[in-house]
N, C-alpha and C positions, 0 to 999 in steps of 0.2 A: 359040532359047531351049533350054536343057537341062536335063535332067529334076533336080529339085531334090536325087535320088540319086547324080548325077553330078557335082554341084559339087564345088571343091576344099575346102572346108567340112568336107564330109559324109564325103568319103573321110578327112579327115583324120581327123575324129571314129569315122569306122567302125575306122582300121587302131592306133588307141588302147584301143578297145574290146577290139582280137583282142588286143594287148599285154598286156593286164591279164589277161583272161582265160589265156594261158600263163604269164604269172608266177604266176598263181594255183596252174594246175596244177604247174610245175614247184619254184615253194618252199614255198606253202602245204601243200597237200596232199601228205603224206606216205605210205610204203605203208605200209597198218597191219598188213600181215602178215610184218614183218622175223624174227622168232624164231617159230618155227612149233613147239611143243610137241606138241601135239593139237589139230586141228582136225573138228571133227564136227558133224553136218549137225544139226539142231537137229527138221527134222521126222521125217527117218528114223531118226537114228540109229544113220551109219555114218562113222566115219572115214576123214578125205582122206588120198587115195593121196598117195605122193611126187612124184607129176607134178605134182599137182591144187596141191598146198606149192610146187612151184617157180613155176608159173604166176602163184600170189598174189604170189611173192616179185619177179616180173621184169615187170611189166605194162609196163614201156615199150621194153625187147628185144623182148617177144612182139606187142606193136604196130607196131614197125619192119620186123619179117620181113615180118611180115602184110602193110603196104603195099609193101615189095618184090617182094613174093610177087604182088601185086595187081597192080603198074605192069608185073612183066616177065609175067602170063599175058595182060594185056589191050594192052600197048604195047611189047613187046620185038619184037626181029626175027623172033622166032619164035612170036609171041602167039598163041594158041590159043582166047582167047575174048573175048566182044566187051566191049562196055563196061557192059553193063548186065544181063551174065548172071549169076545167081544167085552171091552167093559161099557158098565150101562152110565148114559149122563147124569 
């Protein structure tokens, strides 16, 4: 008998789930920070740098490096850290 998570059922139901949920992100949800005018921190009140503008403006560039960045420092031929070492900000 197999575990009722392992049915073909359930994987089916699960990999519809992940479906939805990236079409979600990829057409629903749009960046809301395309035109960047003045952006400023509402508690300090200091205006964002121009890195701080691109970064809003490019979230799914700056998350693609990131996991490349992640898969060649922990699984490259030359990997340098394990798999569950701290990632840096």
């Amino acid at each position: 008998m197999i575990h009722k998570e392992l049915a073909a059922t359930r994987i089916k139901h699960d990999i519809n789930d992940v479906e939805k949920v990236l079409n979600l992100l990829d057409n629903v949800f749009q960046i809301p920070f395309e035109e960047l005018s003045r952006l400023t921190s509402l508690s300090a009140g200091i205006e964002a740098t121009e890195e701080i503008k691109h970064d809003l403006r490019e979230p799914k560039s700056k998350g693609k490096a990131a996991c490349i960045e992640f898969i060649q420092e922990r699984f490259g031929s030359e990997a340098t850290l394990g798999f569950f070492d701290p990632i840096k900000n």
